[in-house]
C-alpha positions in Angstrom: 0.0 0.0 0.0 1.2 3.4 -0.9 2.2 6.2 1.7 -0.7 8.1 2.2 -0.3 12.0 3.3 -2.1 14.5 5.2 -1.0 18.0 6.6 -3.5 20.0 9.5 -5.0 22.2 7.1 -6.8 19.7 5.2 -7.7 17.4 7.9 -9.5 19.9 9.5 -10.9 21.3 6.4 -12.8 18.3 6.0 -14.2 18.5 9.1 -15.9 22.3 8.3 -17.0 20.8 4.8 -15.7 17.8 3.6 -16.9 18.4 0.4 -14.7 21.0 0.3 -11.7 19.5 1.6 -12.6 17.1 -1.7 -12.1 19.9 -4.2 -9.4 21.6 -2.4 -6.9 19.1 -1.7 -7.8 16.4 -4.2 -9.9 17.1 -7.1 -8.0 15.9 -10.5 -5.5 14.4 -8.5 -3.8 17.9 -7.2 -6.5 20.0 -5.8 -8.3 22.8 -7.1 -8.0 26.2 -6.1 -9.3 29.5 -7.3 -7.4 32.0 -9.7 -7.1 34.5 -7.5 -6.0 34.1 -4.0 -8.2 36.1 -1.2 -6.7 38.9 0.6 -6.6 37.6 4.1 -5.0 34.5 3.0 -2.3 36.4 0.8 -1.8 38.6 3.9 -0.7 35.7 5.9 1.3 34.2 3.2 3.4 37.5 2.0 4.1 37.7 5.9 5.1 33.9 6.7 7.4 34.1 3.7 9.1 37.4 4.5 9.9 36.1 7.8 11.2 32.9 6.8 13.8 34.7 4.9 14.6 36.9 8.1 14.9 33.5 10.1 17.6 31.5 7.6 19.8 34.9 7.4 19.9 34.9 11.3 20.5 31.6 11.1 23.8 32.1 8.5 25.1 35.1 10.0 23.7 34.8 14.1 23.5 38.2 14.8 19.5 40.0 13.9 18.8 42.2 10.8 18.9 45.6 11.3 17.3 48.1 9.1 20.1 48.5 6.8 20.3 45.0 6.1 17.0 44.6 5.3 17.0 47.8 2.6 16.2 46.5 -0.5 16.0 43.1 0.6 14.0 40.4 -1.4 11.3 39.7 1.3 9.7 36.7 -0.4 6.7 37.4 -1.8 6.8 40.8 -1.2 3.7 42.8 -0.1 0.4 43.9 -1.2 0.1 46.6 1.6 2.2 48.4 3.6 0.4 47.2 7.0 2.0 43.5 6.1 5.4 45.6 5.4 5.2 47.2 8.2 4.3 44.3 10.7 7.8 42.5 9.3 10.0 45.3 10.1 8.3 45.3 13.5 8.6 42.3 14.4 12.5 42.2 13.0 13.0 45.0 15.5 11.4 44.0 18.4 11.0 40.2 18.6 14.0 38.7 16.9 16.9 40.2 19.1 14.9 38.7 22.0 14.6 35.2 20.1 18.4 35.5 19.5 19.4 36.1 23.0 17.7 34.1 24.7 17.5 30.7 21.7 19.6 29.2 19.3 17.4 29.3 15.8 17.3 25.4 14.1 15.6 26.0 11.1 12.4 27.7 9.8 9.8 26.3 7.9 11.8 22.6 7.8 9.1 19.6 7.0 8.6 16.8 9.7 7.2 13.4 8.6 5.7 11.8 11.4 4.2 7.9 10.8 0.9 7.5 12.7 0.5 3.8 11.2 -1.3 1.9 8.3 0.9 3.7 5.8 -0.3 7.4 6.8 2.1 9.9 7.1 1.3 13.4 8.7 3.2 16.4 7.1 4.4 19.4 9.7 5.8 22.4 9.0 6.5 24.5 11.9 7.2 27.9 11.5 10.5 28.1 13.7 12.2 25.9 15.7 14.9 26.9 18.2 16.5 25.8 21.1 16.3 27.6 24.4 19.4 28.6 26.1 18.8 28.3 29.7 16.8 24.8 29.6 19.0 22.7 26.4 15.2 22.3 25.3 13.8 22.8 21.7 10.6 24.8 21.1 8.5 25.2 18.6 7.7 29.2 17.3 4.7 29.9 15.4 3.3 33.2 13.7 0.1 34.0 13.3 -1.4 37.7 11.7 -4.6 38.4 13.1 -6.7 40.8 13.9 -8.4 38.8 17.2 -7.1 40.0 20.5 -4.0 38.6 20.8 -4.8 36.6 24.1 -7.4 35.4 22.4 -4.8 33.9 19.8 -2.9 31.7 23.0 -6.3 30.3 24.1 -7.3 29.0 20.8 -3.5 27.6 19.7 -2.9 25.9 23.0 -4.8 23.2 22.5 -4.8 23.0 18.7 -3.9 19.9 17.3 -1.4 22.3 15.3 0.6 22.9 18.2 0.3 19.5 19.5 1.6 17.9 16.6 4.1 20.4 15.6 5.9 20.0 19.5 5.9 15.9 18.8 7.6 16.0 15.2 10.0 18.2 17.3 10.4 16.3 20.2 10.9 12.9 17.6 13.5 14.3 15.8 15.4 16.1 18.2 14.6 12.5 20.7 14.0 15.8 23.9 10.5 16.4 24.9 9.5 20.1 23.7 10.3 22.3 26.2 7.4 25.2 25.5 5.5 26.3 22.0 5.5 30.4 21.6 3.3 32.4 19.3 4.6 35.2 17.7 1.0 37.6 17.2 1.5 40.2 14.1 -1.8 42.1 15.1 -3.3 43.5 12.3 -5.2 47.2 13.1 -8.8 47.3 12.9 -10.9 50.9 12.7 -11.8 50.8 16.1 -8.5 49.4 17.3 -5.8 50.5 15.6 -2.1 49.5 16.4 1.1 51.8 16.0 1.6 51.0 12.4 -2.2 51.7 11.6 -1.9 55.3 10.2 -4.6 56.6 12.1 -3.0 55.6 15.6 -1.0 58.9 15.7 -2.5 62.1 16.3 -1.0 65.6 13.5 1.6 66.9 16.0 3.2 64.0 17.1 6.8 64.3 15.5 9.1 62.4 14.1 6.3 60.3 12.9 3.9 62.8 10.8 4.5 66.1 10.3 2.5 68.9 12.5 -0.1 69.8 9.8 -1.3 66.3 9.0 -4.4 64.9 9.9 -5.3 61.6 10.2 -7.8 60.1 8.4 -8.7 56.1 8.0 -11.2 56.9 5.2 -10.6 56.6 1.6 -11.5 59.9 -0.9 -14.9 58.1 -1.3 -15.5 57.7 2.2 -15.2 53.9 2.7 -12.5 52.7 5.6 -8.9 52.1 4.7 -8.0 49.9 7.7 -4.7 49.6 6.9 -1.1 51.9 7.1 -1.8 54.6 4.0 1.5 54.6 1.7 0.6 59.1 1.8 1.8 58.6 5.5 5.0 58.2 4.1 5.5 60.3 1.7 3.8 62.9 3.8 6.3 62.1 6.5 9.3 61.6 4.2 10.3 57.9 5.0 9.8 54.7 3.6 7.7 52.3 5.7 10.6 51.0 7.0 12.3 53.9 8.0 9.3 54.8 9.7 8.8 51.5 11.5 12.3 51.6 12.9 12.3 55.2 14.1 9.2 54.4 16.5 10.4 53.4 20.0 10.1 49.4 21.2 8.1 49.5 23.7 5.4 50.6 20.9 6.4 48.0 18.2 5.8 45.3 21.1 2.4 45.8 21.6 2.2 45.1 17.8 3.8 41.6 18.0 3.3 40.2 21.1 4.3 37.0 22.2 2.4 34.1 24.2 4.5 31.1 25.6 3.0 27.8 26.6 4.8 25.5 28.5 4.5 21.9 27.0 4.1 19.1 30.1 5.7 16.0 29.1 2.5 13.6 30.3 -0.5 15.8 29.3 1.5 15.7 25.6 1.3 12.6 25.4 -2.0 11.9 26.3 -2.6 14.4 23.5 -0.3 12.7 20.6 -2.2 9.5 21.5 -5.6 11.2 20.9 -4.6 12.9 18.2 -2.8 10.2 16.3 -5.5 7.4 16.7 -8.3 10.5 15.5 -5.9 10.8 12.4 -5.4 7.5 11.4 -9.7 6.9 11.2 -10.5 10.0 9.6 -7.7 9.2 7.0 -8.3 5.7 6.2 -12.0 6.9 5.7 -10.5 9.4 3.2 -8.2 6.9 1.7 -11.1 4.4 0.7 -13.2 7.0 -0.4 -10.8 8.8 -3.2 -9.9 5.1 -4.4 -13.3 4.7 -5.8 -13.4 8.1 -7.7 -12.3 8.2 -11.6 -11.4 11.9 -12.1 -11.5 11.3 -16.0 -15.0 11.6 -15.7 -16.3 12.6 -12.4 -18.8 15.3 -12.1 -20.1 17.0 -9.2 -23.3 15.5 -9.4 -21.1 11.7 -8.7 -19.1 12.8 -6.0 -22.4 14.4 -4.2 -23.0 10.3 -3.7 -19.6 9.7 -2.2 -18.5 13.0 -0.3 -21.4 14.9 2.4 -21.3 18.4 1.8 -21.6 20.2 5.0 -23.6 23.6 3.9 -21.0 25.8 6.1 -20.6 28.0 3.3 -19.5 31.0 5.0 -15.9 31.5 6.8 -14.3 34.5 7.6 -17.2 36.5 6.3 -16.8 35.4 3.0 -18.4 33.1 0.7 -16.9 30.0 0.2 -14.8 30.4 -3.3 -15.8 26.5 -4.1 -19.8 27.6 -3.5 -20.4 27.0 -7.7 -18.7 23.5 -7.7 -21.7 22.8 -5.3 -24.4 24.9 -6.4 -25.6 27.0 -9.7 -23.2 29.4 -9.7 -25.8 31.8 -10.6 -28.3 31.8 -8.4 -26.7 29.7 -5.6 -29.6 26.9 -5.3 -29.2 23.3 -6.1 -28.6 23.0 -9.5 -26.2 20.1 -10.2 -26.4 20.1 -14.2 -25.9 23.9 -13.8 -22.4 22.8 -11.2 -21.2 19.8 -13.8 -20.8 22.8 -16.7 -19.2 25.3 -13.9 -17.3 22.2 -13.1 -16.0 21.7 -16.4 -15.2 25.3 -16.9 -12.9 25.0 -13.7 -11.1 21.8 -15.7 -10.0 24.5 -18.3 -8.4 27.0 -15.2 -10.6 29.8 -16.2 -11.9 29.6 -13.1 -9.9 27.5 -11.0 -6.2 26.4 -11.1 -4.5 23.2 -10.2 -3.1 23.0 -6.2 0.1 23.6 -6.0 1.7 21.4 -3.5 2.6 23.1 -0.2 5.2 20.1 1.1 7.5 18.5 -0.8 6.3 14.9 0.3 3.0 15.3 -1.5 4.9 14.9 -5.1 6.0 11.5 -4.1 
């Protein structure tokens, strides 16, 4: 029997709609996803890859980046607004000296391959690991943009089975338990509770950061909210956003990127790892048997509706869900599967919908 591989994101995907998890993840063999990538998950992804760049140069050269270093700098991705920009630098200047005193950095994004039996393999990817200095233990860092309260953020990740399985492939490969798992918050400004690198969080008058005649706004010329850092604050101000971001003072940039540390007990994680690892291997093996009886040659929406239970969450993140016309008419949104199949076969053509991309390197095995 072949290896059969699963990662958190679609495990739990299928339990919000495993219809969905069926068209994201495995649909033609690769996954489908849609053309154009939503702004909250492009947010996340600019930022994650910026950061993993940061991580491997501290890692090469062991002392932080300053500002100088990172002038110019390829940041991954790059940025599709300054407010991601701006959360990088901040973090760069207030978090990573901190990480580098205090832990030796092992890697950053690095795959883990853990075996939880009957040929399935679960894929981690941890953000950061490094090792802490006082204890000889490693730890497992993760980052996650938001714009939740950030003590909200430890709550939900303490107990995640993210964070549970991301300290065991840790703890297996480095044969120590995992001393603690940290979360790195880059909290993203809202309207009514913007950050220091929101543009509306300073008041005209407040030198060096605007000058005394400007007035801030978080309105655009038609009147809808902004929400996020304006480029004309920097050019009013006569900076880049990383010149501004590293003339405020630390103790504002922390507020920005807090961090929330979880000691990991050696029993209680294990008691997890077990639960976790038998809930796996079910769900999996269900998956496994299922996708084995579907031809994608000529599979239509209408056949897999007999396999695969939709769940009718459509709505996440106060969105609607981008795979809503592989279910429904795409028109009108009711039940329409001969309406779906031709939607269906337009997304075969990538008009609609591309092909998945992988996002480990195991998957392509």
């Amino acid at each position: 029997m072949s290896k059969w591989y699963v990662d958190r994101s679609r495990y739990e995907a299928g339990f919000a709609c495993p219809y969905s998890r069926l068209l994201h993840y495995h649909a033609l063999g690769t996954g489908l996803v849609p053309s154009t990538e939503p702004s909250e998950l492009s947010t996340g992804h600019e930022i994650h890859s910026a950061l993993e760049l940061v991580l491997n140069r501290a890692i090469e050269t062991k002392v932080p980046a300053t500002a100088v270093d990172l002038d110019g700098a390829n940041l991954g991705r790059g940025f599709s607004t300054t407010e991601s920009e701006g959360l990088v630098h901040a973090w760069v200047r207030s978090n990573l000296p901190w990480l580098m005193d205090n832990y030796d950095i092992l890697s950053a994004e690095e795959e883990f391959s853990i075996d939880v039996g009957d040929d399935i393999v679960w894929m981690a990817r941890p953000d950061c690991v490094v090792r802490s200095k006082a204890t000889g233990l490693p730890c497992v860092v993760e980052f996650k943009s938001t714009r939740a309260k950030a003590d909200r953020m430890g709550q939900l990740y303490a107990n995640s089975l993210q964070s549970i399985m991301n300290a065991y492939a840790v703890s297996s490969k480095y044969n120590q338990p995992c001393g603690e798992v940290q979360i790195h918050v880059l909290q993203l400004g809202t309207e009514q509770y913007p950050t220091p690198i929101t543009h509306a969080y300073y008041r005209a008058g407040q030198p060096p950061y605007v000058p005394e005649d400007w007035q801030p706004t978080s309105r655009r010329p038609d009147g809808t909210w902004l929400g996020k850092l304006y480029r004309r604050v920097s050019v009013a101000a006569h900076r880049s956003i990383p010149e501004w971001v590293w003339s405020m003072p630390a103790s504002a940039l922390a507020a920005v990127v807090p961090i929330i540390k979880s000691d990991v007990d050696p029993t209680i994680q294990g008691l997890k790892v077990m639960q976790a690892i038998n809930s796996i291997r079910i769900n999996e093996a269900w998956w496994r048997d299922t996708l084995s009886k579907i031809d994608w040659t000529s599979t239509t929406p209408s056949d897999l509706s007999n396999l695969v239970p939709r769940s009718f969450n459509c709505h996440s993140y106060n969105r609607l869900c981008e795979y809503t016309p592989l279910c429904f008419d795409p028109d009108t949104y009711t039940l329409n599967p001969a309406r779906a199949d031709a939607f269906w076969d337009a997304g075969r053509s990538e008009e609609i919908f591309k092909r998945r991309q992988p996002h480990h390197p195991q998957e392509e095995q």
